[in-house]
C-alpha positions in Angstrom: -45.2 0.3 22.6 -41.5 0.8 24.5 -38.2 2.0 23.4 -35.6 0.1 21.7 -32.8 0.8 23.8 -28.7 -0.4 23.2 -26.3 0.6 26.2 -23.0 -0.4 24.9 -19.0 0.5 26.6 -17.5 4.0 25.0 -13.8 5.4 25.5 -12.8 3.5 28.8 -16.2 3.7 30.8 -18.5 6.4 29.1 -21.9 4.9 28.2 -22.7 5.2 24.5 -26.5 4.7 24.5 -29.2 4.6 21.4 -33.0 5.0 21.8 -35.2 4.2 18.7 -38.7 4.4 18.3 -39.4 1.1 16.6 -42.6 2.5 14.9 -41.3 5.8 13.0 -37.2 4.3 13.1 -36.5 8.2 14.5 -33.2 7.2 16.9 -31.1 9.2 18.8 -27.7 8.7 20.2 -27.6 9.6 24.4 -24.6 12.4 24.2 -21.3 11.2 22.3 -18.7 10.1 23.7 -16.8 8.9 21.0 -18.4 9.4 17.1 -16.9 6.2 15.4 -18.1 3.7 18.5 -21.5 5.7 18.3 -21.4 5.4 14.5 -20.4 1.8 14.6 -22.9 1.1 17.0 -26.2 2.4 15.1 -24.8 0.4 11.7 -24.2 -2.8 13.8 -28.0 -2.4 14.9 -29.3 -1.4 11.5 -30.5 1.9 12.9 -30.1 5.4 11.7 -29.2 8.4 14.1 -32.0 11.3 13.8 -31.5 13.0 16.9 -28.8 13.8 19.6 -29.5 14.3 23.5 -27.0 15.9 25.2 -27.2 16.2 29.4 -24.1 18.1 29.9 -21.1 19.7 28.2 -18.5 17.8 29.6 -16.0 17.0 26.7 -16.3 13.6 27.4 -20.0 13.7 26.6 -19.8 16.2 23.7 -16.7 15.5 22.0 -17.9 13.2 18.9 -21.3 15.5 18.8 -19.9 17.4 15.6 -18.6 14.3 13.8 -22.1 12.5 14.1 -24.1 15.7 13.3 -21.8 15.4 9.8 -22.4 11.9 9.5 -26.1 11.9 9.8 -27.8 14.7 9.4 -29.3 14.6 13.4 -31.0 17.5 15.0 -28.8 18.4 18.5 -31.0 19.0 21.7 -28.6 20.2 24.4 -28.4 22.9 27.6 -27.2 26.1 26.9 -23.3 25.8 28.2 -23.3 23.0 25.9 -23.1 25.4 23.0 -19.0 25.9 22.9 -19.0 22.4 23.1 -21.4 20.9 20.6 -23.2 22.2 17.7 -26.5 22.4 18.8 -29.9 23.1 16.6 -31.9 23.1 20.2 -31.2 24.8 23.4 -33.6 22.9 25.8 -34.0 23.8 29.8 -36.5 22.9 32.4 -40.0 22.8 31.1 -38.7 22.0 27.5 -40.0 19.0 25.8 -38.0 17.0 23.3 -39.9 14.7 20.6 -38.5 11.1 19.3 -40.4 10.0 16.7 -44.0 9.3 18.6 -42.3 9.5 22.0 -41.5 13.0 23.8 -39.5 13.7 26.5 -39.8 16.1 29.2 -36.4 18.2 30.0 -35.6 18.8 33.7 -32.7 21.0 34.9 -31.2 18.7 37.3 -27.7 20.4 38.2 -25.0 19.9 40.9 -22.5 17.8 38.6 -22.8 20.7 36.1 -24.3 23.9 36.1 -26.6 23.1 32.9 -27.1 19.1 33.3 -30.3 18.2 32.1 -32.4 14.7 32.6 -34.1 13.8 29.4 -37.7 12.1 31.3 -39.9 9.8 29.0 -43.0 9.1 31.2 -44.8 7.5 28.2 -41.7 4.8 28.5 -40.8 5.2 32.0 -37.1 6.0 31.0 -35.0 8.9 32.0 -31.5 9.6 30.4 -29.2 10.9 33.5 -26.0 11.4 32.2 -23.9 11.8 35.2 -26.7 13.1 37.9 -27.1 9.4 39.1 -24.7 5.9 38.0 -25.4 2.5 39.5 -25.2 2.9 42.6 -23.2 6.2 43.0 -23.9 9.3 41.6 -21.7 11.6 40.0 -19.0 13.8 41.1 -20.1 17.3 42.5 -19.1 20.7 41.9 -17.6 23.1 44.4 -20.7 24.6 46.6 -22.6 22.8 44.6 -24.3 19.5 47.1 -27.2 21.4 47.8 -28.5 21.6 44.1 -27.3 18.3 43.5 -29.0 16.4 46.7 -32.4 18.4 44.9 -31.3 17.1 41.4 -31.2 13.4 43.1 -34.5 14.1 44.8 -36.0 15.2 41.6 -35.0 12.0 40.2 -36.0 9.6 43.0 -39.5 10.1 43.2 -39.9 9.3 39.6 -41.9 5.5 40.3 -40.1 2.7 40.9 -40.1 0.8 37.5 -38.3 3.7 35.5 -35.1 3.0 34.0 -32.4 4.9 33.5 -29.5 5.3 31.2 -26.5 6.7 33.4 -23.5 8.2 32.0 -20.7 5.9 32.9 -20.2 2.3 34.5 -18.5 3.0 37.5 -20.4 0.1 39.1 -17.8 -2.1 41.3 -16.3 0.9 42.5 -19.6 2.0 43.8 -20.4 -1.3 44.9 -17.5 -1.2 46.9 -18.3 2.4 48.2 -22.2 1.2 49.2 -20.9 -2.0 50.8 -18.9 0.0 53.1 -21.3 2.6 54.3 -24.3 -0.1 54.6 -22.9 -3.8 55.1 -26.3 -5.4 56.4 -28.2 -4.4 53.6 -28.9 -7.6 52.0 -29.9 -6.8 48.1 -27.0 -4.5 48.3 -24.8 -7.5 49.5 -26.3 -9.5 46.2 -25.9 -6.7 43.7 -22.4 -6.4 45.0 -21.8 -9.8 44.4 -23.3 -9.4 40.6 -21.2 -6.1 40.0 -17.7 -8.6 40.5 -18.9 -11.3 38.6 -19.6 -8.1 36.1 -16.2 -6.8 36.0 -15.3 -10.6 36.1 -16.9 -11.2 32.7 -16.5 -8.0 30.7 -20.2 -7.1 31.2 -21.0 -2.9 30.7 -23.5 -2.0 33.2 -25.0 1.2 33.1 -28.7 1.1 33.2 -30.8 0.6 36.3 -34.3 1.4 37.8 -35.4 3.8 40.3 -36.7 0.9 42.5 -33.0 -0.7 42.8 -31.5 2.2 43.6 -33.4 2.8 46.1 -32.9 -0.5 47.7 -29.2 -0.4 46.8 -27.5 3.2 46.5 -26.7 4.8 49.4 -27.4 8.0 48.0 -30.7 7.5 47.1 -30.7 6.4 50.8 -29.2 9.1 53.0 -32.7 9.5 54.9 -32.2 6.1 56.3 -30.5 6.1 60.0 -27.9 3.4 58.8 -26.5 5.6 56.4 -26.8 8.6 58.7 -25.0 6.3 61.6 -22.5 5.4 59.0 -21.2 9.2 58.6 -22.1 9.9 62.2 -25.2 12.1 61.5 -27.9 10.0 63.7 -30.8 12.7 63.4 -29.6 15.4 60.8 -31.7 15.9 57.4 -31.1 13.9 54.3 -29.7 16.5 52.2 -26.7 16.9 54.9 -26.5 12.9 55.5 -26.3 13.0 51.8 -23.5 15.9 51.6 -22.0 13.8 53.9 -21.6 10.6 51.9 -20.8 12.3 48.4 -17.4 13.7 50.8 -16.6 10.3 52.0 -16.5 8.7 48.5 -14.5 11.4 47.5 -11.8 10.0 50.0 -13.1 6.8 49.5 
């Protein structure tokens, strides 16, 4: 038995996301961006919030934590510099494992976008929760000093097997899109998931869950050991993690 899973749009382009076992009804809310669209969310689905996962303490992750803790009761798993932010029952790091009803989840450490950023990872369900580690395409910004822990972080992530999804943080797909398309042209399922990320943004739709195996084929990230991308920053022969350094420093001008 899988996961029920909703992805559904938060603030402007935060991912609210709920994950319900359908067996015990134990459900839990995927950080919280905003309380009353999480709230309103659960009720439209008929599901009750037990549990909260947060990956990081970013505000915009943590600031309706509180109000849904009030609402519902839920128990708050979350890294340890998530505590000024959110009131958690559970400080959870690497090696930590996390139950949902009959499911559990194993916590990795999977820094670089911030310092405690955690990656909820349900092999039972192939599904890993990585908040702003890795989006559609992209991945998230990166700290100062910082691309060396994240380029490990991504690695971590990408040799989890191809049929895992994951919820990302935030639907910042065109703009990736764009980003991939410029840095890899030929690539032709890139060219086709470009093609659905406009006709996306064309019709409203929130995307923000993918699968290891398209990212692989698509984000240039997950792709920095390839020579096109390495040609495409002018690094023909350097390692991965500094091809991938590289191409996080040329979407940040991008």
């Amino acid at each position: 038995m899988s996961l029920d899973i909703h992805v559904f749009r938060t603030l402007s382009d935060n991912a609210g996301a709920l994950i319900r076992d359908p067996a015990t009804h134990a459900c839990a809310a995927v950080d919280v961006p905003d309380a009353g669209q999480v709230l309103a969310a659960a009720e439209e689905k008929g599901w009750t919030i037990t549990d909260i996962f947060v990956t990081h303490a970013h505000f915009d992750h943590t600031q309706g934590v509180a109000a849904v803790k009030q609402a519902t009761g839920a128990t708050v798993y979350g890294p340890a510099d998530a505590k000024d932010a959110a009131p958690l029952d559970h400080v959870v790091g690497e090696g930590d494992r996390v139950p949902l009803g009959g499911f559990v989840f194993d916590t990795w450490h999977t820094p670089g976008h911030s310092d405690g950023h955690l990656t909820y990872v349900g092999e039972q369900t192939r599904l890993a929760l990585v908040g702003d580690v890795v989006f559609v395409m992209g991945c998230g910004r990166v700290q100062p000093g910082q691309l060396p822990a994240m380029w490990t972080s991504l690695s971590r992530i990408m040799a989890l097997p191809d049929e895992t999804k994951l919820i990302t943080g935030h639907d910042y797909t065109l703009a990736n899109a764009r980003f991939a398309m410029a840095m890899d042209p030929a690539n032709a399922a890139l060219k086709a998931r470009f093609a659905e990320a406009e006709a996306a943004k064309a019709e409203g739709r929130f995307w923000a869950q993918t699968t290891i195996g398209e990212e692989k084929a698509t984000n240039p990230f997950f792709r920095a050991s390839e020579g096109a991308l390495a040609a495409a920053v002018g690094l023909v022969g350097a390692q991965a993690g500094e091809v991938f350094a590289a191409l996080r420093e040329a979407k940040n001008r991008f």
